[in-house]
C-alpha positions in Angstrom: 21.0 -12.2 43.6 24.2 -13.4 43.0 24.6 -15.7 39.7 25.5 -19.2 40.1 29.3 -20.3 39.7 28.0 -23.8 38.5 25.8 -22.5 35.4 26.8 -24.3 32.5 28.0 -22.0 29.5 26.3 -22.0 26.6 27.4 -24.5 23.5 28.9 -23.3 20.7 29.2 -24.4 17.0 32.3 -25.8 18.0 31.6 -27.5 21.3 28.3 -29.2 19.2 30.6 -30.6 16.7 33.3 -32.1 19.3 30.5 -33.6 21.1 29.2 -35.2 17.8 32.5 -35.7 16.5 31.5 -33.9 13.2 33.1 -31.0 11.7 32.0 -27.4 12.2 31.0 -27.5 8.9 29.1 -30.2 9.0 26.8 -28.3 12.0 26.7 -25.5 10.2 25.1 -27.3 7.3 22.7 -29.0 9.5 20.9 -25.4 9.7 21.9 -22.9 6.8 22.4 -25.9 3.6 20.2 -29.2 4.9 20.6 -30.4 1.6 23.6 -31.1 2.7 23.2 -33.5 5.0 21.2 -37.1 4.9 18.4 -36.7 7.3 19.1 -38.9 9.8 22.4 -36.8 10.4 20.9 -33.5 10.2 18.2 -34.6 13.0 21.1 -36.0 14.9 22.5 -32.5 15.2 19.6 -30.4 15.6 18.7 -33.2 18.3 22.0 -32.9 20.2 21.6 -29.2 20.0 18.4 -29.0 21.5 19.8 -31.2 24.6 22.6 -28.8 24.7 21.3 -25.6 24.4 22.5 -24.5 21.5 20.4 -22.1 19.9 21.7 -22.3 16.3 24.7 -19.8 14.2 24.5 -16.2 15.2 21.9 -14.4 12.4 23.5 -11.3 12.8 27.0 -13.0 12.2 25.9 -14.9 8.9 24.2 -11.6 7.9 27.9 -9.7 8.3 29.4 -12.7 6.3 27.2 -12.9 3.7 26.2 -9.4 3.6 22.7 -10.8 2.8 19.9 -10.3 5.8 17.5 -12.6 4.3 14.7 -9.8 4.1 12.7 -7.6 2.3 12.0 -3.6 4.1 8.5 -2.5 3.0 8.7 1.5 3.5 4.7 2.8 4.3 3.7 5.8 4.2 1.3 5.6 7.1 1.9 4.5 11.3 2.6 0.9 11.7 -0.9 0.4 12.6 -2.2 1.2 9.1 -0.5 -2.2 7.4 -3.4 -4.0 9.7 -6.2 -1.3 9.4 -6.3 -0.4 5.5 -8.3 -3.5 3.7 -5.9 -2.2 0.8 -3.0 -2.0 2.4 -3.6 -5.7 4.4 -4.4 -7.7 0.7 -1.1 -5.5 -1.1 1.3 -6.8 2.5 -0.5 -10.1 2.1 0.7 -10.7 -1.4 4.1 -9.5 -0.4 4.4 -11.9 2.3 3.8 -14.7 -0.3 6.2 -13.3 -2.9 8.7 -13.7 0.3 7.5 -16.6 1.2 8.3 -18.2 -2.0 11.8 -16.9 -1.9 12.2 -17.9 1.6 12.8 -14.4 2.6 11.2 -12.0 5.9 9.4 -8.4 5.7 10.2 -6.0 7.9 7.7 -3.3 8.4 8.9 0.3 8.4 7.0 3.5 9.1 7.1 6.8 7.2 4.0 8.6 8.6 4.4 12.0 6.7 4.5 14.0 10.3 8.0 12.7 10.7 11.1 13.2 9.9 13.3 10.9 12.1 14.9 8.4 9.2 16.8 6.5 11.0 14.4 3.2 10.9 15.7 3.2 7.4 19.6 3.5 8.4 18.9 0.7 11.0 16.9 -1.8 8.6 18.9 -4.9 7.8 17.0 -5.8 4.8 18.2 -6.8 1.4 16.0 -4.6 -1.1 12.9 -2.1 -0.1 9.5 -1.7 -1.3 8.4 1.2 -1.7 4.7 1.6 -1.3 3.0 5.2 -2.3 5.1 7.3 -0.3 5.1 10.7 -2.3 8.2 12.4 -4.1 9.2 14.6 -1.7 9.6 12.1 1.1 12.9 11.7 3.5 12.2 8.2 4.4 12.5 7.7 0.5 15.3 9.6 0.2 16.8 7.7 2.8 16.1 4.5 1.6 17.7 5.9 -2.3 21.0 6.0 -0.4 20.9 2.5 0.7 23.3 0.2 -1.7 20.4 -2.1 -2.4 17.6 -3.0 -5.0 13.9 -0.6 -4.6 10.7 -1.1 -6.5 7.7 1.2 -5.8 4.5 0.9 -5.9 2.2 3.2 -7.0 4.1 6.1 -6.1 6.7 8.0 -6.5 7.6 7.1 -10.6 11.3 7.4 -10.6 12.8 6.4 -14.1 15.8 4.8 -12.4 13.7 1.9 -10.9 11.1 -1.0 -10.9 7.7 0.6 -10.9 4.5 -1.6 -10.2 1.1 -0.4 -10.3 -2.7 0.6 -12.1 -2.9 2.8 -15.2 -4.9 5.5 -12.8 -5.0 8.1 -15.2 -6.2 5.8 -17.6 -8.6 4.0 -15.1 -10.2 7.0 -14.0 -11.4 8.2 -17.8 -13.2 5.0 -18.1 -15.1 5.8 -14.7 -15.4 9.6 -15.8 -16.7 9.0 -19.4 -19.4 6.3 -17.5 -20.2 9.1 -14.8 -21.0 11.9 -18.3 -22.7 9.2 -19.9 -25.1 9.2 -17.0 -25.4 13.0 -17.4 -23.6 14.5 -14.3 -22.1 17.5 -14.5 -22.5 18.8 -11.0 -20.0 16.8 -9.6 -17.9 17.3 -5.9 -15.0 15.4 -5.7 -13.5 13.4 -2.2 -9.8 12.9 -1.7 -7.1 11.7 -0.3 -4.1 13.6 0.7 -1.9 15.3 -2.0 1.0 16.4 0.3 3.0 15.5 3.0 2.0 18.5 4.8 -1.7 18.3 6.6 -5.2 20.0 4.9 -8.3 19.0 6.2 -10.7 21.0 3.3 -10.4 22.6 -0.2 -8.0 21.7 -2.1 -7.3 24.0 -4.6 -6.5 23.6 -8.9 -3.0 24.8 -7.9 -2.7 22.1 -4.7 -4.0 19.4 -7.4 -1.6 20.5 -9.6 1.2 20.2 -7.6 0.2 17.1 -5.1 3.3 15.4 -4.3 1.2 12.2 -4.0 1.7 11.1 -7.7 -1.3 8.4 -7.8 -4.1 11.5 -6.4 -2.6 13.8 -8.8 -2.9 11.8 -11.6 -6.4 10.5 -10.8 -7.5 14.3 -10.0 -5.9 15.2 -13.6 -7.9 12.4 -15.4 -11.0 13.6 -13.6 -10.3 17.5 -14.8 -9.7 16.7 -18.5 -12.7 14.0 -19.0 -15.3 16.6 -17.6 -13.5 19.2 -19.1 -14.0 18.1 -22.1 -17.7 17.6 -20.8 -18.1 21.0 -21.0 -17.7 21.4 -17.2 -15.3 24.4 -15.8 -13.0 22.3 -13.3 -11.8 25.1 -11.5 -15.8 25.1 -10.3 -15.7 22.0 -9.0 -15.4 21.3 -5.4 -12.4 18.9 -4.3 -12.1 18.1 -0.7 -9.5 16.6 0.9 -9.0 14.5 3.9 -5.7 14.3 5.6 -6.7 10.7 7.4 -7.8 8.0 5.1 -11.1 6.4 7.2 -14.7 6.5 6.5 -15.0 9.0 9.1 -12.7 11.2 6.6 -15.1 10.4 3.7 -18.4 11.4 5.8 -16.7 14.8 6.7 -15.5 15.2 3.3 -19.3 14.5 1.7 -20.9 16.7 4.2 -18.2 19.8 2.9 -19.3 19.1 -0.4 -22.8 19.1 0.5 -22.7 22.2 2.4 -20.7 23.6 -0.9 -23.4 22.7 -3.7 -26.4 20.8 -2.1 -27.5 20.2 -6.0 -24.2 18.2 -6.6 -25.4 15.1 -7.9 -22.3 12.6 -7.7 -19.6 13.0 -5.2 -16.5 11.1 -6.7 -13.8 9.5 -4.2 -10.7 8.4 -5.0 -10.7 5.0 -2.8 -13.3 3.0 -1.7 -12.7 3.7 2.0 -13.8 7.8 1.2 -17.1 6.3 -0.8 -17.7 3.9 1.9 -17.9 7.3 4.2 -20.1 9.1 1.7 -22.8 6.5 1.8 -23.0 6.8 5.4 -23.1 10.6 5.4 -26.1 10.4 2.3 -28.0 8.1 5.0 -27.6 10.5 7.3 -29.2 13.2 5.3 -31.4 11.3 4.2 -30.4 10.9 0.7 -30.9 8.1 -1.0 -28.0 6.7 -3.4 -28.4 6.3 -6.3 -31.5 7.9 -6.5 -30.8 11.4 -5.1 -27.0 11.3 -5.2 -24.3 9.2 -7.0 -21.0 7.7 -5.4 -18.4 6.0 -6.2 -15.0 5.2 -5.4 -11.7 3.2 -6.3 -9.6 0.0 -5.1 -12.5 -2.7 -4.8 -11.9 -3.4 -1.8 -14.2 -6.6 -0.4 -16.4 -3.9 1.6 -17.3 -2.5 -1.5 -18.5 -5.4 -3.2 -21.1 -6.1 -0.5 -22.5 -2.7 -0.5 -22.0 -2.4 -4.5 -20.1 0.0 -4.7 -19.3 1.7 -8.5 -15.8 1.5 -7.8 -12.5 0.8 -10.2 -11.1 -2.6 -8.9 -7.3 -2.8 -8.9 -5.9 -6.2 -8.0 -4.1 -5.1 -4.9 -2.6 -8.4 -3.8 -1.4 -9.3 -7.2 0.5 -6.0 -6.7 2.4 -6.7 -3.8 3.3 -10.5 -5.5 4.8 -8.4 -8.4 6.4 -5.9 -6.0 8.5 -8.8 -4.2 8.7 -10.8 -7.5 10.8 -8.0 -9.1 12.9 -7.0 -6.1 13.5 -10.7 -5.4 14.2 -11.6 -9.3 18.0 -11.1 -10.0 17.5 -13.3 -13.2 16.9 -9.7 -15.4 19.5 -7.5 -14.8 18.1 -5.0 -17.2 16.4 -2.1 -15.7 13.9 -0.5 -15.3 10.8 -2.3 -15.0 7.3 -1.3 -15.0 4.7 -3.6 -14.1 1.4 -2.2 -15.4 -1.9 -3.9 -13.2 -5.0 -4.4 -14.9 -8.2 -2.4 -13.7 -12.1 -2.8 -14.2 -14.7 -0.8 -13.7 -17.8 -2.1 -11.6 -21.1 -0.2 -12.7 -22.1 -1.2 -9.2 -25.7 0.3 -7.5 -24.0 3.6 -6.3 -24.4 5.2 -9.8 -27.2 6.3 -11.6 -28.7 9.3 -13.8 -28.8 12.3 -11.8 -32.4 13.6 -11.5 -33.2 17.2 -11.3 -33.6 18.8 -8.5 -37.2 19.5 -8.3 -37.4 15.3 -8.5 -34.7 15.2 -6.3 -36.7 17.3 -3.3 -40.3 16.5 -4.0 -40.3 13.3 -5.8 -40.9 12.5 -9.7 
């Protein structure tokens, strides 16, 4: 169909300010520095624009002029999807949305599922800074994103001595929750967790894999884990550590079945998130276990699902962790770097966790 001849063009910044017999300046202001302008003459332009069809100065245009975008890149380590799946992930993006918020700034989502390699999301991204949440060392997206001229904080993972760093003490988290576990008296433990490289392993994970996990924050938690029952008296390289490639509660069942097929006479399985433990306690139902009883759980995150089924968890405040995350990249008042921002943990001697009985109690009652 052919277009009209009689379609009126589009205003511009310059046709809206002849019409109101202002300057461009003056328009201009009306949108990007209100403070500018009384309020009667700022409504009068944005009115007149309306009726004209203006739709307001060119966002990519300021951006070139400026060379600010007005927003914050938040590089996951997981599909898109995960930001709004992961109860951790959605309270850590909801407490960077209000640290952008208060700095009147956007988020942009961008991807870095370890199966690919395609980095050209972070090329494209017209963002001011990134956050960079638990991605591990040896990722391209990161290295990408090291190459952009622009601020970077990460969270959790990678530590990289050249930037802002925010995140738990997990080494030091997971003592407390192993010294409460060998207080109990366990030392037929299995252990549940998450990935520890980019590359996918759906089973045992061996010392030398938990040595050398590229995923800093299971590495360290795994290394806190080895020394406390070490010191216990208990041979790590004899304990059983699974790990799960996807992190859902379907991973965490799998993963506890594996580690019951291993040792049926483990008496605690120990996850390293909440989402894994959540899966455990549906896999002991299955069996028929009963937790804490027959077999001890925990996790760590305390997350809200957690709470309700009382979890013995390590609560991390994940939302407070995002608000740092955009506080630091958006604070240019402290020039000095780096920074860390170490997060306060607790641990929840929830109903998960309990004595371990021996096994003749365990299979024919006390």
């Amino acid at each position: 169909m052919a277009r009209s001849t009689n379609a009126r063009r589009p205003a511009t910044l310059a046709s809206l300010a002849a019409e109101l017999g202002v300057s461009r300046t003056t328009v201009s202001n009306a949108y990007n520095r209100p403070d500018q302008l009384s309020p009667e003459l700022r409504k009068r332009v944005l009115d007149t624009a309306r009726r004209l069809g203006y739709p307001g100065p060119d966002p990519v245009a300021r951006s070139l002029r400026t060379r600010k975008a007005g927003a914050v890149g938040l590089l996951l380590t997981e599909n898109l999807s995960y930001a709004f799946r992961d109860p951790g992930a959605i309270r850590f993006l909801e407490g960077l949305a209000l640290a952008c918020e208060d700095a009147g700034h956007g988020l942009l989502l961008i991807p870095a599922s370890p199966e690919r390699e395609d980095v050209a999301s972070v090329h494209r991204a017209g963002v001011d800074g990134f956050v960079v949440y638990s991605v591990p060392d040896d990722d391209p997206h990161l290295a990408a994103v090291l190459e952009r001229p622009v601020p970077v904080v990460v969270c959790d993972q990678p530590r990289i001595d050249q930037l802002d760093w925010v995140g738990p003490d997990d080494e030091g988290a997971v003592k407390v929750l192993a010294d409460h576990l060998i207080g109990l008296g366990h030392r037929r433990i299995g252990v549940s967790c998450m990935r520890l490289a980019r590359g996918r392993n759906d089973g045992i994970a061996s010392v030398h894999r938990q040595a050398n996990a590229s995923f800093h924050v299971q590495r360290s938690r795994l290394t806190a884990l080895a020394a406390a029952f070490s010191e216990a008296g208990v041979d790590w390289s004899q304990v059983p550590v699974v790990e799960r490639f996807d992190h859902t509660t379907e991973s965490g069942a799998s993963a506890a079945a594996q580690l019951l097929e291993i040792d049926p006479e483990i008496t605690a399985i120990i996850c390293t998130s909440d989402i894994l433990a959540l899966g455990a306690l549906d896999e002991a139902r299955r069996r028929g276990l009963r937790v804490p009883d027959d077999l001890t759980v925990t996790g760590f995150d305390g997350i809200d699902d957690a709470d309700r089924v009382g979890l013995t968890t390590v609560r991390q405040p994940v939302l407070e962790k995002g608000r740092a995350a955009g506080r630091l990249l958006l604070d240019t008042s402290e020039p000095g770097r780096p920074r860390d921002v170490v997060l306060e943990t607790q641990l929840v001697t929830g109903s998960t966790a309990a004595p371990p009985r021996s096994a003749e109690e365990r299979w024919f009652g006390p």
